[in-house]
C-alpha positions as CSV (number, residue, x, y, z in Angstrom):
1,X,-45.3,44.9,-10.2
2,X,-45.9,42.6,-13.1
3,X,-42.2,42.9,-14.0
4,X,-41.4,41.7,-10.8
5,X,-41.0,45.2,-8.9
6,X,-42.5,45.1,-5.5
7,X,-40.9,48.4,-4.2
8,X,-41.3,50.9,-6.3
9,X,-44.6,52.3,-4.8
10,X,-47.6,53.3,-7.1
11,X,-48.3,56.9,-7.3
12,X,-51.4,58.2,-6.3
13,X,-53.4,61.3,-7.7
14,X,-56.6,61.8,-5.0
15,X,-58.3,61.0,-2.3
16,X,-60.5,58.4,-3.4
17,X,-61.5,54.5,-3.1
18,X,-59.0,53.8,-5.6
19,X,-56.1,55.6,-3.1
20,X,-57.0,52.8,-0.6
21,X,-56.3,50.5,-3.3
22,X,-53.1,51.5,-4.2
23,X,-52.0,51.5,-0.4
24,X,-52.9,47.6,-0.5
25,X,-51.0,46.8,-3.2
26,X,-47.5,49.1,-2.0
27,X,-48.1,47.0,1.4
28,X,-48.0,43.4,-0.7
29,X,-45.0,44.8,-2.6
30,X,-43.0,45.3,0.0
31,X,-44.3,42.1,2.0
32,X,-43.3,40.1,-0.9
33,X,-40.3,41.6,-1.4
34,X,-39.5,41.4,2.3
35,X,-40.5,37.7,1.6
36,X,-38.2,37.2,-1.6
37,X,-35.7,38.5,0.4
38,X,-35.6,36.0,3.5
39,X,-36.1,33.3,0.8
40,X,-32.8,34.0,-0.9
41,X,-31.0,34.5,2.7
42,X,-32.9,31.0,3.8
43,X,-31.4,29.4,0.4
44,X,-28.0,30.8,1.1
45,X,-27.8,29.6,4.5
46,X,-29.0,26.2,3.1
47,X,-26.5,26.2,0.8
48,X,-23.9,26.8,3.4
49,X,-25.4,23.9,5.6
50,X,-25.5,21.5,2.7
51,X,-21.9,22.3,2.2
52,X,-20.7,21.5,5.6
53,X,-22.6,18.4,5.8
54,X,-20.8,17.4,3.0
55,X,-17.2,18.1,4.1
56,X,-18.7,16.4,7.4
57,X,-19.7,13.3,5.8
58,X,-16.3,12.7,3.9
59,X,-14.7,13.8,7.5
60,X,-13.0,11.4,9.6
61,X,-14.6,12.4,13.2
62,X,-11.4,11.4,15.5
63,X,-8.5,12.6,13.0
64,X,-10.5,15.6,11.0
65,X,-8.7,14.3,7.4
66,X,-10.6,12.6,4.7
67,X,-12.9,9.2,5.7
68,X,-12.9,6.0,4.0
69,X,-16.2,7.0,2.2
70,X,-14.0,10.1,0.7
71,X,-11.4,7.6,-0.3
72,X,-13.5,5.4,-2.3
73,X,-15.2,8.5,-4.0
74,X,-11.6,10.1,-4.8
75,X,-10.2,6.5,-6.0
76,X,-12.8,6.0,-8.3
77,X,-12.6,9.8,-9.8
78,X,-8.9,9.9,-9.8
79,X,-8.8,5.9,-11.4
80,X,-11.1,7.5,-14.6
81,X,-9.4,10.2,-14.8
82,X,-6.1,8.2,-14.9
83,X,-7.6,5.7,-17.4
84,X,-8.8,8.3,-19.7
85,X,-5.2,10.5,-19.8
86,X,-3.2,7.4,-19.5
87,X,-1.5,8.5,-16.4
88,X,0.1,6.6,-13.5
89,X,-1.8,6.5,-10.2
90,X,0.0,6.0,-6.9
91,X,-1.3,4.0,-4.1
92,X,0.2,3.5,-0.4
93,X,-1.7,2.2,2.3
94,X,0.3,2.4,5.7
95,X,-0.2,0.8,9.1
96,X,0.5,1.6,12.3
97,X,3.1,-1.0,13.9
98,X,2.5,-3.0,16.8
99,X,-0.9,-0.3,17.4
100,X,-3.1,-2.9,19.2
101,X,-0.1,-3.2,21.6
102,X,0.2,0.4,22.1
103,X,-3.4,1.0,22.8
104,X,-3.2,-1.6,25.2
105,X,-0.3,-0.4,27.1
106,X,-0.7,3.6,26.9
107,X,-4.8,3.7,27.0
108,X,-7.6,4.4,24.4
109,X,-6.9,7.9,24.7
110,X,-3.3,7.9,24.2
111,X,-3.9,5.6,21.1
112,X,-6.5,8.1,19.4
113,X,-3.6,10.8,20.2
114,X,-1.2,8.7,18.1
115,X,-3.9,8.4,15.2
116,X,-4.3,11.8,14.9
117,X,-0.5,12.5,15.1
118,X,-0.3,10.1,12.4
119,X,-2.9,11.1,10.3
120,X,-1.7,15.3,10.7
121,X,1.8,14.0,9.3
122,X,0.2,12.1,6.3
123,X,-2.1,15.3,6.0
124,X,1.2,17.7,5.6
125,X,2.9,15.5,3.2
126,X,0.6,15.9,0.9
127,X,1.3,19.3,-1.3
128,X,-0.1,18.4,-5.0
129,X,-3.1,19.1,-6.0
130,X,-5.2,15.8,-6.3
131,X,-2.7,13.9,-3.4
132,X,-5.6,12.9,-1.1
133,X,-4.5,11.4,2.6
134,X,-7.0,9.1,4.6
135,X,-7.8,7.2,7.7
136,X,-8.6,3.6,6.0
137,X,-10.1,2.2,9.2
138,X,-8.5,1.8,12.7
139,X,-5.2,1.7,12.8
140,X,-4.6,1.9,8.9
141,X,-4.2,5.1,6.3
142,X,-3.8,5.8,3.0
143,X,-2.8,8.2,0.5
144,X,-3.3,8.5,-3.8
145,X,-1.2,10.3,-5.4
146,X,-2.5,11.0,-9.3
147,X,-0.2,11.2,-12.2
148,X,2.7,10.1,-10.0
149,X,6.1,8.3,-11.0
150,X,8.5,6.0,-9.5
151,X,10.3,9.2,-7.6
152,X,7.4,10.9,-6.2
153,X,6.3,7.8,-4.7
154,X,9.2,7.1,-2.9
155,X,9.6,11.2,-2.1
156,X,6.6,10.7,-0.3
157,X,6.7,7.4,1.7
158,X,10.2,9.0,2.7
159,X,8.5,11.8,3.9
160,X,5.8,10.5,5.8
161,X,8.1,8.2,7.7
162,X,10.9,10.7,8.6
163,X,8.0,12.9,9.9
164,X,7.1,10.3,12.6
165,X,10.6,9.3,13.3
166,X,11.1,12.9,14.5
167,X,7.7,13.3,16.1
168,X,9.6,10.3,18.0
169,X,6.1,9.3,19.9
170,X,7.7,6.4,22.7
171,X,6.2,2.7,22.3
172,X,8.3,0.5,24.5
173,X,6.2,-2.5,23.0
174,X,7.6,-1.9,20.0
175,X,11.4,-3.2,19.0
176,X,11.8,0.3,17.5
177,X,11.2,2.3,20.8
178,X,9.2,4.7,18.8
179,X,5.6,4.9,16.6
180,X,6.5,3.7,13.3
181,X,4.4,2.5,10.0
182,X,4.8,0.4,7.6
183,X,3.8,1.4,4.0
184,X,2.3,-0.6,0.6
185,X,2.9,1.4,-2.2
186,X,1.6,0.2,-5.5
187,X,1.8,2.5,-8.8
188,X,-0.4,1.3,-12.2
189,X,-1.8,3.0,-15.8
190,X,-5.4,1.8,-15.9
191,X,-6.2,0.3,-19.1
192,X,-9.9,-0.7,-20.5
193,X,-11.5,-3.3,-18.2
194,X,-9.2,-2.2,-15.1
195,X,-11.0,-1.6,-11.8
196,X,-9.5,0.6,-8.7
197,X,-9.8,-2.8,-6.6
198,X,-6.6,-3.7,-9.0
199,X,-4.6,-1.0,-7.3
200,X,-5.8,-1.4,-3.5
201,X,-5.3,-5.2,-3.4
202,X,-1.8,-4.2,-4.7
203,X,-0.8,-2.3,-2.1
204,X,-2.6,-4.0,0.6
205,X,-0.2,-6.7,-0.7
206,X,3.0,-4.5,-0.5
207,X,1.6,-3.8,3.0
208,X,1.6,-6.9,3.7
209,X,5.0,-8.0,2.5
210,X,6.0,-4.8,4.7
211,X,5.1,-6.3,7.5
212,X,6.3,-9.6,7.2
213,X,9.6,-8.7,6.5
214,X,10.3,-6.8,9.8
215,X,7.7,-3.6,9.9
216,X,8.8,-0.1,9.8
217,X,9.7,0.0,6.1
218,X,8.1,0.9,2.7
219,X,7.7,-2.5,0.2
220,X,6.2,-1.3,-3.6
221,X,4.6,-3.6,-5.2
222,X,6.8,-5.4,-7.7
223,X,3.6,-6.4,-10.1
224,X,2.8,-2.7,-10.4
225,X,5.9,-0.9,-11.6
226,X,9.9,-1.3,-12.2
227,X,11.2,-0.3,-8.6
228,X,14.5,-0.6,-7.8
229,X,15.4,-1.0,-4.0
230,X,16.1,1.9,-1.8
231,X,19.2,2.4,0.1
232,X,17.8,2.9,4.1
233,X,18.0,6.1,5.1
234,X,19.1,6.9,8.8
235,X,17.2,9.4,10.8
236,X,18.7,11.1,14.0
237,X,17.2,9.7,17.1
238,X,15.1,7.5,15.5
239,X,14.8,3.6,14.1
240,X,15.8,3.3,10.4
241,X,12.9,3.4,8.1
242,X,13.9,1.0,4.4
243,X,12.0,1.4,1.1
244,X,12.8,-1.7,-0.5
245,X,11.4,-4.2,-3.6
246,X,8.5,-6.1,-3.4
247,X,9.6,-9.5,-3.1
248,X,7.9,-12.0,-1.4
């Protein structure tokens, strides 16, 4: 019992006071180890709830992909890890276009559908390990994409947008006919001193420049590496989505 075995029981040689004895301490050894036992299955389950509350709280609750809290954590990781192997790291944030309009004219319930159509598409696209897809906040996304060049990035946006042309969801508000985005991608090798802000506010820009010049297209961000413009690239039964250079 000193070593720790409660089971084992002591052996007894006669009838006497001492029997009695024994008998108490083989019933404490196998209450205790009945006890070490529902301690271990008490820390296991624990362990299991800990984990889901986890995955929970890095959980977006209306489209099930990763949060904006689970965004920031990965952008920070993936930034240090970038900075330290000297490794580009990809940036898009995408919007929906024209979404207030849609929710207005389809319903709030129709408009969460379209968020989580949206968000199951930029879920799929993303195959490597470390590419991360998120809901930003309301209407807006966002994926990182470590150690990722000029082609991948475009590979991607491509992707992503192709996918909701032929998901083809209707929005007659919209001079398209259909749900489309409009993507920011911005692509940068931290260096000493660099913060992750440096990359968002670089694609937010893209985003931005997206928008203004028509919606439904992918800008990249012309401070963060050499892009060359994109030739648009029909898709059947659906509006044209461009990939073009950032200029303002």
């Amino acid at each position: 019992m000193a070593r720790g075995d409660f089971v084992t029981p002591i052996l007894l040689a006669s009838k006497d006071e001492l029997r009695y004895v024994a008998l108490s301490f083989n019933d404490m050894g196998l209450e205790l180890s009945r006890r070490v036992r529902e301690a271990d299955m008490h820390t296991c389950e624990l362990e299991v709830l800990n984990r889901k509350l986890a995955e929970l709280s890095a959980t977006d609750g209306l489209t099930g992909i990763a949060n904006r809290r689970r965004f920031d954590e990965a952008l920070a990781s993936e930034w240090s890890r970038a900075a330290r192997l000297r490794t580009p790291l990809a940036l898009a944030m995408l919007d929906v276009d024209w979404f207030k309009k849609f929710n207005d004219h389809y319903g709030h319930q129709a408009g969460d559908e379209c968020l989580r159509r949206v968000a199951l598409v930029l879920a799929g696209c993303m195959r490597r390990a470390g590419d991360l897809g998120a809901r930003y906040g309301g209407e807006e996304f966002a994926f990182i994409a470590p150690n990722c060049d000029e082609q991948h990035a475009r590979q991607l946006a491509a992707k992503i947008s192709n996918a909701l042309h032929s998901l083809a969801m209707p929005h007659q508000l919209s001079e398209f006919g259909y749900v489309t985005v409009s993507i920011g991608v911005a692509i940068i090798t931290p260096t000493a001193g660099d913060a992750p802000d440096r990359l968002v506010k670089a694609a937010d820009a893209a985003l931005y420049r997206a928008k203004e010049q028509g919606r439904n297209r992918t800008v990249f961000d012309d401070g963060a590496a050499p892009f060359a413009a994109m030739q648009p690239h029909p898709v059947a039964q659906a509006p044209v989505h461009t990939v073009g250079y950032g200029h303002s």
